[in-house]
C-alpha positions in Angstrom: -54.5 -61.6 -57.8 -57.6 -63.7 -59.2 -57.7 -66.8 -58.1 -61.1 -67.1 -59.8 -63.0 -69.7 -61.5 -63.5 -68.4 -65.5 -66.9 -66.3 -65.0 -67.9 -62.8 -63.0 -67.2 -62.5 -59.1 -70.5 -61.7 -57.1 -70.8 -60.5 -54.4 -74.2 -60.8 -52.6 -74.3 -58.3 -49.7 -72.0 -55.7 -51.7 -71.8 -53.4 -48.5 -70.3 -56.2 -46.6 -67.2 -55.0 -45.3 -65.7 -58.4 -45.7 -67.3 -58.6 -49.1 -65.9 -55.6 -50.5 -62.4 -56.5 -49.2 -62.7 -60.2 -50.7 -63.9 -58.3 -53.8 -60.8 -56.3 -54.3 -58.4 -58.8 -53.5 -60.3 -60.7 -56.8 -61.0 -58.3 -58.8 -57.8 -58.0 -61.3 -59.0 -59.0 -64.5 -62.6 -60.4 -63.2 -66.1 -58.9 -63.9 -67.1 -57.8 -60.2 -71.0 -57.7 -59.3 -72.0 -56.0 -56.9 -75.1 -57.0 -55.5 -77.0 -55.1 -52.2 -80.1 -52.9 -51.4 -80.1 -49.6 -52.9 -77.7 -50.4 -55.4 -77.7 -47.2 -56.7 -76.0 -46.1 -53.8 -73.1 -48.4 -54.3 -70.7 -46.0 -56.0 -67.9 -46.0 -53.1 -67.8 -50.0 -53.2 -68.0 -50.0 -56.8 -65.4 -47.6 -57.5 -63.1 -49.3 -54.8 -63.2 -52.9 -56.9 -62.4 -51.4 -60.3 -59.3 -49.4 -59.0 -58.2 -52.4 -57.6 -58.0 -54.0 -61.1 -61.8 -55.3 -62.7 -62.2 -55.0 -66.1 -65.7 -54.2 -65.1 -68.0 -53.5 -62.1 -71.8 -53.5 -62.1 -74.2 -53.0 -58.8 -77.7 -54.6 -58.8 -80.7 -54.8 -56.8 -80.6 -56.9 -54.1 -82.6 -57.8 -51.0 -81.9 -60.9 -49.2 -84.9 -60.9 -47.6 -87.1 -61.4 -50.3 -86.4 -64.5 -51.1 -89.2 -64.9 -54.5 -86.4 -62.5 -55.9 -83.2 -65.0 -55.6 -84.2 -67.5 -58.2 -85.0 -64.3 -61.0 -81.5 -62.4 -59.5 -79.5 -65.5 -60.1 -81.0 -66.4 -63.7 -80.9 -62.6 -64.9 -76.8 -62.6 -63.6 -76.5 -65.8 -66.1 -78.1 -63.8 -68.9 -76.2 -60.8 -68.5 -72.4 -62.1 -67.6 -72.7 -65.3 -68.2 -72.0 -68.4 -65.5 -71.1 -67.3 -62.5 -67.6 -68.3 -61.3 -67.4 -67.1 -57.6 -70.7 -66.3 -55.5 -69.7 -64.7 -52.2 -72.7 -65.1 -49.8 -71.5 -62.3 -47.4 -74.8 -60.7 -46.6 -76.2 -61.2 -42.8 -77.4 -59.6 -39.5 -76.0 -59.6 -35.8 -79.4 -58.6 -34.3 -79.8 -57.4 -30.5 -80.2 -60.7 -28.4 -81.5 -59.3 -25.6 -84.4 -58.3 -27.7 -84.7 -61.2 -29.2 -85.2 -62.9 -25.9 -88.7 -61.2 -25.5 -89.0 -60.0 -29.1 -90.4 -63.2 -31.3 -90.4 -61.0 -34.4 -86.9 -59.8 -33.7 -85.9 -63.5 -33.2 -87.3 -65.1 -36.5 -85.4 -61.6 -38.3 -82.2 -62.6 -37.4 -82.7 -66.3 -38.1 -84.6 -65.2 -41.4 -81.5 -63.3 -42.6 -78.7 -65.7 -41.2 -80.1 -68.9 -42.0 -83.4 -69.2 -44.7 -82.2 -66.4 -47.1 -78.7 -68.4 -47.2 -80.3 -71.2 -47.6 -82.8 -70.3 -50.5 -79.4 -68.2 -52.2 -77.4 -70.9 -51.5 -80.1 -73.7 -53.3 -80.1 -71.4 -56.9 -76.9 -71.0 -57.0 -75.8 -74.8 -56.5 -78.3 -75.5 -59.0 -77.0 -72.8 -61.7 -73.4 -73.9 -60.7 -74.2 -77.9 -61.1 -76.4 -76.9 -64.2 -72.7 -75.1 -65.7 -70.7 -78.0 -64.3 -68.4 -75.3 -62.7 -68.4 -72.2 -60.1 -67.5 -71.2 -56.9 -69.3 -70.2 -53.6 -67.8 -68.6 -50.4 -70.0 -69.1 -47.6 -69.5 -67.2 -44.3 -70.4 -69.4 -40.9 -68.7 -67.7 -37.5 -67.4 -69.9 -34.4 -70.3 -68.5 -32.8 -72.1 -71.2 -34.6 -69.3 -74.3 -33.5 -71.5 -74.6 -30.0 -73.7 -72.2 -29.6 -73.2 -69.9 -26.3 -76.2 -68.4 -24.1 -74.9 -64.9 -24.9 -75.6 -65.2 -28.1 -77.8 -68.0 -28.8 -80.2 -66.7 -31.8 -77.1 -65.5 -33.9 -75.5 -68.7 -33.0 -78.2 -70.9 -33.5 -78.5 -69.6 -37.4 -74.4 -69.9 -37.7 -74.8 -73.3 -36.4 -77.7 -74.0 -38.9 -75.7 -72.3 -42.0 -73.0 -74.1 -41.2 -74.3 -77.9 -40.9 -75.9 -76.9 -44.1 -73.0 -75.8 -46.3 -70.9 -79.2 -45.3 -74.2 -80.9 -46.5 -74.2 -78.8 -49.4 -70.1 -79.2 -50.3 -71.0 -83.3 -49.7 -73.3 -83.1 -52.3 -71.5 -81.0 -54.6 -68.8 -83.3 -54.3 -67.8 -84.1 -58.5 -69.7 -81.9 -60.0 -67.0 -79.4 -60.8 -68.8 -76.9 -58.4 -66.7 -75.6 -54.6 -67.9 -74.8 -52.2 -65.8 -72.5 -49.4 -66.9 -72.4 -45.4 -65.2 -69.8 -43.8 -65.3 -69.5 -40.0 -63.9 -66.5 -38.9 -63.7 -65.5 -34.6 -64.8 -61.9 -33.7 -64.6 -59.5 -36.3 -63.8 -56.0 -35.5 -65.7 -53.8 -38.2 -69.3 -52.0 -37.9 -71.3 -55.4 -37.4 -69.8 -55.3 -33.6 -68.9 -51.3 -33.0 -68.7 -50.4 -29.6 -68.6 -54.3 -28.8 -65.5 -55.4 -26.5 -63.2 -57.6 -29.2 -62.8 -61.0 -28.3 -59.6 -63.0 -28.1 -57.9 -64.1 -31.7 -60.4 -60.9 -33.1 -59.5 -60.2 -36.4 -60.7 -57.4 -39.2 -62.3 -57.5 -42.6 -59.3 -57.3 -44.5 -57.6 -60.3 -42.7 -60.9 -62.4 -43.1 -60.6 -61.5 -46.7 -57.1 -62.6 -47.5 -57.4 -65.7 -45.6 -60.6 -66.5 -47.9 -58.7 -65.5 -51.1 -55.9 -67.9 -49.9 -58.2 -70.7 -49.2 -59.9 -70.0 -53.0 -56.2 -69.9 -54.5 -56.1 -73.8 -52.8 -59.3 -75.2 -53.1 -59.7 -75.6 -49.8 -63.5 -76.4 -48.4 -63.1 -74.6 -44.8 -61.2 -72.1 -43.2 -60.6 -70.7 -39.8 -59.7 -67.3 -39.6 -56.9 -66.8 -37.3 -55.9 -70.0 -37.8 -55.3 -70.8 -33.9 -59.2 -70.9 -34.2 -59.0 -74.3 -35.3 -57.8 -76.0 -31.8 -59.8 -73.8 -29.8 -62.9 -75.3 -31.7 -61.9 -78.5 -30.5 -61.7 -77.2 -26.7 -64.9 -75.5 -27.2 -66.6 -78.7 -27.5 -65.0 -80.1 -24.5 -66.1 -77.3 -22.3 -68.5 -78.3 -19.5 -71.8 -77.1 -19.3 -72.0 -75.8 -16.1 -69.3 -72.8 -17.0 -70.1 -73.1 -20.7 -73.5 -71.3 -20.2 -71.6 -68.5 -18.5 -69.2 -68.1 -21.4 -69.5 -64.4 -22.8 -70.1 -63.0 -26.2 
C-alpha cells in the first residue's frame, strides 16, 4: 500500500535493510529514490522496489558523510521529482565499542555518522519540506539511545542525541504541514548485528518496516517496535545505577 504523502519516496541509505523493506511496502504507485554510495551498484535494491509496485525507481549518489553534498542532493531531488513526500533517514553505523574506547577517531566516526550527518540531512530537508508546506520524514532512533548503557555507550550516546533532536525537530514542525516519524526499534537481527547474540523483544527488518508503514498510514510521531518496548522504556529509566552499568548490549 502507499500511505504516502503526494511526491517521490527517498530513501537515504538505500542498502539499509530496513530501508529497502520500508521502500517496498511504499512503493505501489510512488516514485522510489534510492539514494547510497555506489549507486551504480544498487540494481538488486532497485529492482526489488519496482517489482513491488513503483511506477519508477532511480538510485543516486550518496554519501552521508560528506555532509557539503546534502544541501546540493536535496535541492537537485526537488528539481528532478519534484517535492519530496517521504524522506526515510535510514542510513547509520554500529561501530566497534571496544575500539572506540581507545580509538578517538573510531569514536567521533560513529558519532559523525549517527548523529551530525542526521542532523545536517535532517536540517535540509525540514527546510525543503516547510519551504513546500508538506512532506514526510522517518527518522530511525534505537532504545539503545532511551538511557544509554556502558556496553554500548558511543552508539548510544548518538541514538540518544538523534533522538532528543527529532522531538525538537517534530516540536518545531508542528503546523507546518510537514511530519515528522521517530521510530525506536529494540535489537534488530539483520547484518548491522551478525554474529551478535539477539536481545530480548529482537525483531527483523521486515517487522521494523511494517510497523513504520503502519505508523505513516496513522500519522503517528513515534513508534516502538515490538510494541512491549514501550513499558520497558519506562522500567529502563527506573533501573538503578549500580546494576544499570552492568546491563549488556
Amino acid at each position: 500500500m502507499n500511505d504516502t504523502v503526494d511526491g517521490p519516496v527517498v530513501v537515504f541509505g538505500g542498502r539499509s535493510e530496513i530501508g529497502g523493506e520500508l521502500a517496498r511496502r511504499l512503493a505501489p504507485g510512488a516514485t522510489v529514490v534510492l539514494a547510497a554510495r555506489s549507486a551504480d551498484r544498487l540494481d538488486a535494491e532497485a529492482a526489488a522496489v519496482r517489482n513491488a509496485g513503483a511506477v519508477a525507481v532511480h538510485t543516486v549518489e550518496f554519501d552521508a558523510d560528506d555532509l557539503a553534498s546534502h544541501g546540493p542532493l536535496v535541492a537537485r531531488l526537488i528539481a528532478e521529482h519534484g517535492p519530496i513526500g517521504t524522506a526515510v533517514v535510514a542510513f547509520g553505523m554500529l561501530g566497534d565499542q571496544v575500539r572506540a574506547e581507545a580509538d578517538a577517531a573510531h569514536a567521533v566516526a560513529i558519532v559523525h555518522t549517527d548523529y551530525v550527518a542526521q542532523v545536517s540531512l535532517l536540517t535540509h530537508l525540514a527546510t525543503a519540506m516547510r519551504a513546500a508546506g508538506r512532506g514526510r520524514m522517518v527518522v530511525f532512533s534505537s532504545v539503545a539511545g532511551v538511557r544509554v548503557r556502558r556496553a554500548n555507550y558511543v552508539y548510544g550516546s548518538a541514538k540518544a542525541g538523534l533522538d532528543g533532536f527529532a522531538g525538537g525537530l517534530a516540536d518545531a514542525l508542528h503546523g507546518s504541514g510537514v511530519g515528522l516519524l521517530i521510530v525506536r526499534p529494540g535489537f534488530v537481527i539483520g547484518r548491522m548485528t551478525d554474529g551478535m547474540k539477539p536481545a530480548p523483544l529482537a525483531s527483523t527488518p521486515a517487522q521494523v518496516a511494517a510497523a513504520t508503514a503502519r505508523a505513516l498510514a496513522r500519522g503517528r510521531r513515534t513508534v516502538a517496535v515490538p510494541r512491549r518496548l514501550r513499558m520497558m522504556f519506562v522500567v529502563m529509566r527506573l533501573v538503578p545505577q549500580t546494576l544499570w552499568r552492568r546491563m549488556p548490549r
